[in-house]
N, CA, C and O of each residue as an XYZ file, in Angstrom:
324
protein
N    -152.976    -43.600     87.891
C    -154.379    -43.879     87.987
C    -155.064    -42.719     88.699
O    -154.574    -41.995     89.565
N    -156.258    -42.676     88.188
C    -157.458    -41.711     89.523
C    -157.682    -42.063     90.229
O    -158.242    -43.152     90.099
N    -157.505    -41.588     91.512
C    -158.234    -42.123     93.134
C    -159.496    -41.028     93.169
O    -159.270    -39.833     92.977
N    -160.374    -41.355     93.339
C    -161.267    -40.448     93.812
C    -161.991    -40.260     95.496
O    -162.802    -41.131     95.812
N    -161.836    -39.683     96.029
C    -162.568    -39.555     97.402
C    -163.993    -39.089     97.724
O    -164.384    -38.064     97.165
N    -164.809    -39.736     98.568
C    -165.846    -39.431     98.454
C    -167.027    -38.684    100.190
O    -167.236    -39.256    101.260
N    -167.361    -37.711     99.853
C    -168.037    -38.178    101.613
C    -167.249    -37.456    102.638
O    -166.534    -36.472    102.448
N    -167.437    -37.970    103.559
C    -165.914    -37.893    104.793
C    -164.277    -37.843    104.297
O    -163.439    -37.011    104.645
N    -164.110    -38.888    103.464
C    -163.072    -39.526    102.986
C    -162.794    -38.040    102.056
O    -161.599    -37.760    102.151
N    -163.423    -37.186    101.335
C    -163.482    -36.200    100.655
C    -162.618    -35.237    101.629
O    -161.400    -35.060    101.654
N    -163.616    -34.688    102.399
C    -163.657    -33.903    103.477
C    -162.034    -33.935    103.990
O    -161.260    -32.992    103.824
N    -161.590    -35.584    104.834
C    -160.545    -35.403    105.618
C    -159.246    -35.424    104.929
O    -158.220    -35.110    105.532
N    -159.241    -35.830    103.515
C    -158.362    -35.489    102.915
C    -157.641    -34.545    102.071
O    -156.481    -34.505    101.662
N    -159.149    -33.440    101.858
C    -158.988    -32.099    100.905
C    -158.974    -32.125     99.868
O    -158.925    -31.050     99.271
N    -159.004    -33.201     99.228
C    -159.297    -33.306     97.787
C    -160.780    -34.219     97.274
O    -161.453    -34.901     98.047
N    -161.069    -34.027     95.785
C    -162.055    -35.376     95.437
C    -161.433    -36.254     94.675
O    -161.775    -37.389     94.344
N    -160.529    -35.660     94.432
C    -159.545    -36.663     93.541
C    -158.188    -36.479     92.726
O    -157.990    -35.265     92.682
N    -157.365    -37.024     92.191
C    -156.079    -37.025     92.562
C    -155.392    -38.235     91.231
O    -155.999    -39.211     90.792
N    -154.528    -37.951     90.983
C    -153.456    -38.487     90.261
C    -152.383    -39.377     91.199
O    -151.389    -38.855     91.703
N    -152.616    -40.337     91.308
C    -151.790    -40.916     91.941
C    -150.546    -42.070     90.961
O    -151.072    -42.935     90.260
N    -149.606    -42.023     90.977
C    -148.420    -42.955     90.187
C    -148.407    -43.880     91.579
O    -148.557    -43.601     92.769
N    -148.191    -44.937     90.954
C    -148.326    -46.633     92.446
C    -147.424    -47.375     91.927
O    -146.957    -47.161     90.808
N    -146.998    -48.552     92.854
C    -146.553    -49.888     91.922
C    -147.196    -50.438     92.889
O    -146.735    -51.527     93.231
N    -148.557    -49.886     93.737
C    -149.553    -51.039     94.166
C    -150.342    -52.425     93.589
O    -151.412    -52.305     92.991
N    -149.692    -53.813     93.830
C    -150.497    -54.941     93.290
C    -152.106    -54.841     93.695
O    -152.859    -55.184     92.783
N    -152.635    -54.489     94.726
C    -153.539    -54.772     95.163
C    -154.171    -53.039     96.154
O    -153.387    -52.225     96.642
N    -155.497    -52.936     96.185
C    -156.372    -52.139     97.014
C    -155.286    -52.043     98.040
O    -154.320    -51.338     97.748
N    -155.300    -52.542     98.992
C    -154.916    -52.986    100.178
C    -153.036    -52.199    100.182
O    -152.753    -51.456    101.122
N    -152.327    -52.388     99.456
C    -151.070    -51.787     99.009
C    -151.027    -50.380     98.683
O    -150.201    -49.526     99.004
N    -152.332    -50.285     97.814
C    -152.584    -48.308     97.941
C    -153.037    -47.857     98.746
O    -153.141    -46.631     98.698
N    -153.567    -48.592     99.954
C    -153.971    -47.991    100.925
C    -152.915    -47.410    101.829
O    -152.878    -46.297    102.354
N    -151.985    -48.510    101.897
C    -150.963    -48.435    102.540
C    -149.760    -47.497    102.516
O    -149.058    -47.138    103.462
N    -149.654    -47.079    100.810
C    -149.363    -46.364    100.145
C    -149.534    -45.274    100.452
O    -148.633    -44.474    100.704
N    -150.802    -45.035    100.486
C    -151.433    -43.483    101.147
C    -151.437    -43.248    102.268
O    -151.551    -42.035    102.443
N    -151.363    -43.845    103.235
C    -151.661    -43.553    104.418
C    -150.257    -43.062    104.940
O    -150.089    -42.414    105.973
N    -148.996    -43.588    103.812
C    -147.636    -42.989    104.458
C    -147.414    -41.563    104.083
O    -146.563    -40.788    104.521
N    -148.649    -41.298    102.894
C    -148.029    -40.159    102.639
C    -148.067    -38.882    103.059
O    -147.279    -38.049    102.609
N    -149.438    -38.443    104.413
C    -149.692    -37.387    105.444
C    -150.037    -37.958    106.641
O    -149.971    -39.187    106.626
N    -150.372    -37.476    107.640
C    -151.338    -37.276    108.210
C    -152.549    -37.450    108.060
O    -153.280    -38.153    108.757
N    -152.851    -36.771    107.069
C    -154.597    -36.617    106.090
C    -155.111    -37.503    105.650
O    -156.334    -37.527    105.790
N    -154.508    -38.554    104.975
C    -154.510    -39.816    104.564
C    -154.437    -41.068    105.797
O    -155.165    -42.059    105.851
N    -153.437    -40.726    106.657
C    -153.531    -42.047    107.598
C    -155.027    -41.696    108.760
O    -155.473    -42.430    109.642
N    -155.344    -40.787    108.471
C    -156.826    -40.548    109.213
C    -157.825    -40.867    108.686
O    -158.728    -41.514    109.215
N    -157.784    -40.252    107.021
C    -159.008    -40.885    106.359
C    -158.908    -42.232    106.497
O    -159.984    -42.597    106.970
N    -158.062    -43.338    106.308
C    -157.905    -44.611    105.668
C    -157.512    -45.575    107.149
O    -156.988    -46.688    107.118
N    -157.898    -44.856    108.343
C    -157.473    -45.125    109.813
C    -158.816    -46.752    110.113
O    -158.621    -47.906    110.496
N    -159.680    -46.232    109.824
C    -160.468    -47.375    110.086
C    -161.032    -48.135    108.483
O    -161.920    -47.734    107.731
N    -160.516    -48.831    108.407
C    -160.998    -49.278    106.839
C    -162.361    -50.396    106.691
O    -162.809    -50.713    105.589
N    -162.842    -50.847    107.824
C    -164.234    -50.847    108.214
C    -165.553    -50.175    107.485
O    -166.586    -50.479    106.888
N    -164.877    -49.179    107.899
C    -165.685    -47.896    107.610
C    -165.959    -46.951    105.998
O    -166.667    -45.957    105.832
N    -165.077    -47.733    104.937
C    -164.484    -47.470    103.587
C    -164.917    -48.545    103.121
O    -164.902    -49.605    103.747
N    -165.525    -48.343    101.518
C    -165.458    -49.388    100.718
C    -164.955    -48.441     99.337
O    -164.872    -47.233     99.113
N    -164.653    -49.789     98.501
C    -163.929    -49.135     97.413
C    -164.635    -49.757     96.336
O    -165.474    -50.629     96.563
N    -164.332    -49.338     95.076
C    -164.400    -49.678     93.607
C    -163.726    -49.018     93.032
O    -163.447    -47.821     93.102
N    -163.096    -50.705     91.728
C    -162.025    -49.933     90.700
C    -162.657    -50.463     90.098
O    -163.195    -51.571     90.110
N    -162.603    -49.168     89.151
C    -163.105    -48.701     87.396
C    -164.582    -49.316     87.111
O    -165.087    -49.979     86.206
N    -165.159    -48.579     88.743
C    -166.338    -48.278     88.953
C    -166.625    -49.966     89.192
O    -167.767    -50.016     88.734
N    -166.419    -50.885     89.470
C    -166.800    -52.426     90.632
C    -166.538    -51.908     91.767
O    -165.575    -51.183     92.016
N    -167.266    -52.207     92.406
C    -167.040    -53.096     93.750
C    -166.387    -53.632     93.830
O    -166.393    -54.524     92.982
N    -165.047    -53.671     94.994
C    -164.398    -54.721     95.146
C    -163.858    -54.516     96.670
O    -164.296    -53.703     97.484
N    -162.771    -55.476     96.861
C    -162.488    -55.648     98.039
C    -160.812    -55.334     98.161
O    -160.074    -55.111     97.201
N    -160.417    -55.375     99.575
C    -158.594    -54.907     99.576
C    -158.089    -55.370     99.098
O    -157.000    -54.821     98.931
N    -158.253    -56.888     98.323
C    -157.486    -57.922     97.444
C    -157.657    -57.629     96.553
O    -156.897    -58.102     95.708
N    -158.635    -56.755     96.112
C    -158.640    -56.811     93.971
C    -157.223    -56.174     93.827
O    -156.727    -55.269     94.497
N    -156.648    -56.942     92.684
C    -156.100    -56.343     92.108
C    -155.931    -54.927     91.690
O    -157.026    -54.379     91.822
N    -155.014    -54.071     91.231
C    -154.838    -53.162     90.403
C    -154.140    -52.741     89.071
O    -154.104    -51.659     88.485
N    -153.657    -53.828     88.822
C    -152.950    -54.558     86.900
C    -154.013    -53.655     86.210
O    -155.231    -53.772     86.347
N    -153.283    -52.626     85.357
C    -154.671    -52.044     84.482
C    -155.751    -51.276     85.057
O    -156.445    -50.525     84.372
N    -155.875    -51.407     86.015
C    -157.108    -50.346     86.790
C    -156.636    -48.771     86.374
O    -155.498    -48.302     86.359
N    -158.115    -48.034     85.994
C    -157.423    -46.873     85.980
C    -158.022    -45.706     86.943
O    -157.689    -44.527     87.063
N    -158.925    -46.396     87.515
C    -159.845    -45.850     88.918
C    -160.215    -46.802     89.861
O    -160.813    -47.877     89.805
N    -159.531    -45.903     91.045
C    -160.261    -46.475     92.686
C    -160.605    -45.358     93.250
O    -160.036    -44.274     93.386
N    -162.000    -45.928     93.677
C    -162.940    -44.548     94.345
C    -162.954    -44.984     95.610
O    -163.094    -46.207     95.595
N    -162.862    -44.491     96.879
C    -163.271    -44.642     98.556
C    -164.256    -43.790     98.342
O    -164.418    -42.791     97.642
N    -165.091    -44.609     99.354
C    -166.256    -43.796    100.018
C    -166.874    -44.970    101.442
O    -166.549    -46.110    101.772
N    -167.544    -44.306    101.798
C    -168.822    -44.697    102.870
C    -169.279    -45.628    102.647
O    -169.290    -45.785    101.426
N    -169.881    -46.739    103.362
C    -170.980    -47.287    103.092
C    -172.152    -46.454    102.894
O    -172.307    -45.473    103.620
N    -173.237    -46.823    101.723
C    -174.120    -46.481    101.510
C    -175.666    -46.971    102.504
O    -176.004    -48.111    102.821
N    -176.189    -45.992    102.729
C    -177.592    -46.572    103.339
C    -178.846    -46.189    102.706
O    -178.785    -45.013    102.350
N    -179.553    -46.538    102.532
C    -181.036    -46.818    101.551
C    -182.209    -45.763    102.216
O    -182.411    -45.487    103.399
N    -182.730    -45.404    101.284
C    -183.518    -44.687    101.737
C    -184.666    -44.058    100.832
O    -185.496    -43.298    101.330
């Protein structure tokens, strides 16, 4: 699948996006996933508060699924303006 990074999440990880192979069921499992795999990752993904995600461009939450997903994007909360 594509992970894409966005923002900060861009920034602290060095990439915008990435090829990732998973046998993550769920958000929450690729997070986990990633965060074992540097440094870079367990910093970006350190406060998950602070991150929201969407796969294959929804909104969703650490429980969505990932069966079939072929994009999860992190980023920021957004603020209006």
């Amino acid at each position: 699948m594509t992970v894409l990074y966005f923002a900060w999440l861009r920034e602290r990880i060095g990439e915008s996006e990435e090829r990732v192979e998973t046998s993550a069921a769920t958000v929450a499992d690729l997070v986990a996933e990633l965060r074992e795999r540097e440094p870079r990752y367990a910093l970006a993904f350190s406060d998950m508060r602070a991150v929201r995600v969407a796969v294959d461009q929804e909104l969703a939450d650490l429980a969505a699924p990932l069966a079939g997903a072929r994009e999860v994007a992190f980023f920021p909360p957004m603020t209006g303006g």
